[in-house]
N, C-alpha and C positions, 0 to 999 in steps of 0.2 A: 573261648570267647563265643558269645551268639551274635548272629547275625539276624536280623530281623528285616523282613520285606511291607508295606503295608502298600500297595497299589492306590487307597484312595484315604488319607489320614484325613483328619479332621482336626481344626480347634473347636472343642467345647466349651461352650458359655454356659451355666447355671445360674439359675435364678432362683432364692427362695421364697415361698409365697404365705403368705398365712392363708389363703385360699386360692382355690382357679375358679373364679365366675367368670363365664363367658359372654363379654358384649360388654364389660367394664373394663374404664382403667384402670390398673392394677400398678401398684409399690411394693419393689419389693425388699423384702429386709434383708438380701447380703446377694453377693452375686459372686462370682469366680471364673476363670480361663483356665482352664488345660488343657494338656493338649492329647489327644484323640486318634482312637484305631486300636484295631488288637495286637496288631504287631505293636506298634509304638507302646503297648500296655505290654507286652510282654518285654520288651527293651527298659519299659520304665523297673518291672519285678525282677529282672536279672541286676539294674542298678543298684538298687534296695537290698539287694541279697549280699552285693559286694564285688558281682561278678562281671568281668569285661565287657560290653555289648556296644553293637551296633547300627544300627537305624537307618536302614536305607531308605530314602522317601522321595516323589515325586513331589514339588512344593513348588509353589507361584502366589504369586501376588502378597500382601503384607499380611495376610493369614498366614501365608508361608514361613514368612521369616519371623515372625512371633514362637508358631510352633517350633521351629530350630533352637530359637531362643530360651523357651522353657524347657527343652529338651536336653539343653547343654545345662542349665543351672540345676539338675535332676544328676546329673554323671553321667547320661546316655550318648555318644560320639555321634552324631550326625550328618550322612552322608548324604546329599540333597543332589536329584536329579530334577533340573530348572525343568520347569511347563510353561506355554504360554498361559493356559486358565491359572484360575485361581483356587490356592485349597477350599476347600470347604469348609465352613463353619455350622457347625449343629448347638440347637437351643438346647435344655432341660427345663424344665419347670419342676422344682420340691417345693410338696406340702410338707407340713410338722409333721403327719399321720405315717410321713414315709413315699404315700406315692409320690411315684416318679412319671411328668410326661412330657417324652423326648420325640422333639421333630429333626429327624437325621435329612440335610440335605443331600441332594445325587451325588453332587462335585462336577470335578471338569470331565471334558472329555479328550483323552491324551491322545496324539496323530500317530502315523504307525512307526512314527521317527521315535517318539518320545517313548515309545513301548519299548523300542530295540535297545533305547540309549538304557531303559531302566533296567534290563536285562544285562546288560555289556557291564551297567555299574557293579552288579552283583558278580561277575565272574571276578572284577578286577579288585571290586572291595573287600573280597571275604578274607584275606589276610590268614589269619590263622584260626579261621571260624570252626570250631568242632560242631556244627550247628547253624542251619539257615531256616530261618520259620516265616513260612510265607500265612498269612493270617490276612483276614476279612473281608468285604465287599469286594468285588471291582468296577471300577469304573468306565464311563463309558470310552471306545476303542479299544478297549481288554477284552476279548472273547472268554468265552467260560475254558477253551485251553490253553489261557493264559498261565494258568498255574500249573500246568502239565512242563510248558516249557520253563517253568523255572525251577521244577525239580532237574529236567534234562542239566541246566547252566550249574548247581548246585551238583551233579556228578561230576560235572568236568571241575568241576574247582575242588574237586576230592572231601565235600563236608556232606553229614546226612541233614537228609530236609525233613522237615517236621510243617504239617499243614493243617492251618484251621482257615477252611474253604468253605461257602456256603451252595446249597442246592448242585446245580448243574455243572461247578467248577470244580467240584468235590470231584462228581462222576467222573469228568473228562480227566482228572490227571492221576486217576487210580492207575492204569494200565503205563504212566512213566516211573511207577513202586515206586512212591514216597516212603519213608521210614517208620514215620508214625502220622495218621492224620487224629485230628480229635473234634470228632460231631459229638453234638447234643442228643438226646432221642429222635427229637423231630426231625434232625438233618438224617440220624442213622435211620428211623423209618422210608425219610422221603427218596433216599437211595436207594433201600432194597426194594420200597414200593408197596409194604404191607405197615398193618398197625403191629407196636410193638408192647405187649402187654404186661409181660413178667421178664425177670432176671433173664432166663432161658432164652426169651424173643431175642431177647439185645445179645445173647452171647451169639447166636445162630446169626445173626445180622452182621456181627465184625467179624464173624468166619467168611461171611459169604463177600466180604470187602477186602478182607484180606487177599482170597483166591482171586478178584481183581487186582490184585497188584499190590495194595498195601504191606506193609510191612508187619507194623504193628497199628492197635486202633485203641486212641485212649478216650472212651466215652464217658461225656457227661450226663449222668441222670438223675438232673435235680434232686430233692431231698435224699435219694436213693445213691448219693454217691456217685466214684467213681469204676467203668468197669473197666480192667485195660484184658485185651486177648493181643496176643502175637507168640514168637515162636516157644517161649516159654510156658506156653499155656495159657489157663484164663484165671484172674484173680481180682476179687472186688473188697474195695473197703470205703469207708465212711469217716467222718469225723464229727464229734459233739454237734448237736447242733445248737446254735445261740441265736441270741436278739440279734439279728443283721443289721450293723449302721448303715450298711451298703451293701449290694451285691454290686455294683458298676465293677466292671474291671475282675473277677473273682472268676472264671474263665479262663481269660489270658495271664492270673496268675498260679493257678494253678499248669497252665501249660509251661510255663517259663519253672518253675517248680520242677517240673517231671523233666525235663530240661537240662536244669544245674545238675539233677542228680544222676546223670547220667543217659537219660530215655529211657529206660529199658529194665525189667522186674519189679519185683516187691518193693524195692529200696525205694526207686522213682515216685513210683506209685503212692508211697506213704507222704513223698515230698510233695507233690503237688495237691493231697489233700489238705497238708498241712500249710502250702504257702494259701490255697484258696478258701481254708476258712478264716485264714488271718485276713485277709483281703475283705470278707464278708465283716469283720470285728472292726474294723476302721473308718475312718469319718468318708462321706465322697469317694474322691479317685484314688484316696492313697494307696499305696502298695507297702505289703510289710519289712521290717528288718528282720534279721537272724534272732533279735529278741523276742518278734510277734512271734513264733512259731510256738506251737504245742504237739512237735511229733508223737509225745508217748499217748497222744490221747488217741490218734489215730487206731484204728482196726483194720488189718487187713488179716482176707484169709484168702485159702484156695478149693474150700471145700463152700464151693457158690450154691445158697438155697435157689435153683432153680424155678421155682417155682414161687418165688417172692414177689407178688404184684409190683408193679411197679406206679411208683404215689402220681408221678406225671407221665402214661402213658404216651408212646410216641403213634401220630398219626400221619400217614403220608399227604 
C-alpha cells in the first residue's frame, strides 16, 4: 500500500478556451474539476494501477469535501485532517494549441495544532504502508523542515519515505535520509547551487545529495529522461517520445510508477518511465491503467553517455 501526504491539495478547475485575450469576456467550451496536488496525483496513479493507496490530506471548507469526494469515486481511501481554512482551489485556462495557463492559489494557512494533528494522522494511518510519499508545495505554518519531520514520523511507522519537495524543503529534510527524493533539473541544480549542463552534472549533483542524506535520487530531466543514482549505481533511460495530450500530472506518475515497482533499480526505473509517458498520452489529468503501459519501449542502460547535453539545462 502507498501512502501519500500532500500538505497543501488543491481542487482544479479547467477551462477550455478557443482563445485567451485579455481584457475580454471570455466562453468557454467545456470546463472540469479534479482534484489536485502531487501527492494526491500520485494516490490517484497507484489507483489506476490497481494498487492499494492512501491520501492523507489537510481539507476545509467545501472545496474540501468535493476533493474527498472525487477522490473516493477514483478508488483512492481518503484520510482527511479537518482545517479551519479552506483548500484551495487553482484555475487552468486550455488553448486548442495545447497551451496551458495555470493560476495556482497559496491555500490556507495551517496553526501549529493543525501541523502536529497532520503528522499524528500519518503515524496512525499508515496501516500497512510499504511507502509514504510526501509530495509538493507547502503551505503556509509549514516550515521548509516540515518534511524533514515527516520522514522522522515515516521511520517510526517502520515504511520508506519517498519525497517530491520543492526548493528549500528539499534541502532541510536531506539530513532526516529519505529513501528516494525526486527533483527535476532545476530543483537538482537549485540545491547543489550550480548550473547543471550534461548527463555527468546531474549525476555529480544526486551524488552530492545523496552524501546529504538521501537515499536514492530519482531525477527528472525533461526530454532527457529519467536519471535514478543511489546505492546501485547510476542508471538512465528514456522512453518514445509522442504528441503529449498532457503533461499535467506525468511527474507524480511516473513517481507512483517507480513506486509500485518496488523504488529501487532498473526494474523501478523502467516502470516509472513507462507509467509517465502513459500519463503524457492521455487526455487532462488522467492517470494510466496497466493497459496504457508500453514497458518494452522503454531504454534503460548503465553505461551513461556522460557527456550528453542535456535538452533542458538545469539553472540554480
Amino acid at each position: 500500500m502507498i501512502l501519500t501526504v500532500t500538505p497543501n491539495p488543491s481542487l482544479d478547475r479547467t477551462y477550455e478556451l478557443p482563445s485567451l485575450d485579455r481584457g475580454r469576456v471570455l466562453r468557454a467550451a467545456g470546463d472540469r474539476v479534479d482534484p489536485g496536488g502531487k501527492g494526491v496525483t500520485v494516490s490517484r496513479a497507484a489507483a489506476a494501477a490497481g494498487v492499494p493507496t492512501t491520501a492523507v490530506l489537510p481539507l476545509g471548507g467545501a472545496p474540501g469535501v468535493l476533493l474527498a469526494e472525487l477522490l473516493g469515486g477514483q478508488g483512492v481511501d481518503v484520510t482527511a485532517v479537518s482545517i479551519t481554512g479552506q483548500t484551495r482551489s487553482n484555475i487552468s485556462l486550455a488553448e486548442p494549441d495545447g497551451t496551458l495557463t495555470k493560476i495556482n492559489a497559496t491555500g490556507p494557512e495551517l496553526s501549529p495544532q493543525e501541523s502536529a494533528l497532520l503528522l499524528d494522522t500519518v503515524r496512525t494511518a499508515r496501516a500497512d504502508a510499504s511507502w509514504i510519499a510526501g509530495c509538493g508545495s507547502l503551505p503556509g505554518g509549514l516550515g521548509p523542515e516540515w518534511y524533514a519531520d515527516l520522514v522522522a514520523a515515516g521511520r517510526e511507522a517502520g515504511a520508506r519515505v519517498a519525497l517530491d519537495a520543492p526548493g528549500p524543503a528539499l534541502r532541510a529534510a536531506l539530513p532526516a535520509g529519505p529513501d528516494v527524493i525526486k527533483p527535476n533539473t532545476s530543483e537538482l541544480a537549485a540545491t547543489v547551487g550550480r548550473r547543471l549542463s550534461t548527463l555527468g552534472d546531474a549525476v555529480e549533483a544526486a551524488q552530492e545529495l545523496r552524501a546529504l542524506g538521501a537515499g536514492a535520487v530519482l531525477a527528472c530531466l525533461g526530454r532527457d529522461g529519467l536519471l535514478l543514482v543511489g546505492e546501485q549505481g547510476a542508471c538512465h533511460g528514456t522512453a518514445p517520445a509522442a504528441a503529449a495530450r498532457s503533461t499535467v500530472g506525468s511527474g507524480s506518475a511516473a513517481l507512483a510508477g517507480f513506486l509500485i515497482a518496488g523504488g529501487d533499480g532498473p526494474g523501478a526505473l523502467c516502470s516509472a518511465l513507462a507509467h509517465g509517458a502513459a500519463a503524457d498520452r492521455l487526455p487532462g489529468p488522467a492517470m494510466p491503467a496497466p493497459s496504457d503501459l508500453r514497458q518494452a519501449e522503454v531504454r534503460i542502460t548503465r553505461d551513461l553517455p556522460l557527456d550528453l547535453p542535456l535538452a533542458e539545462p538545469g539553472t540554480p
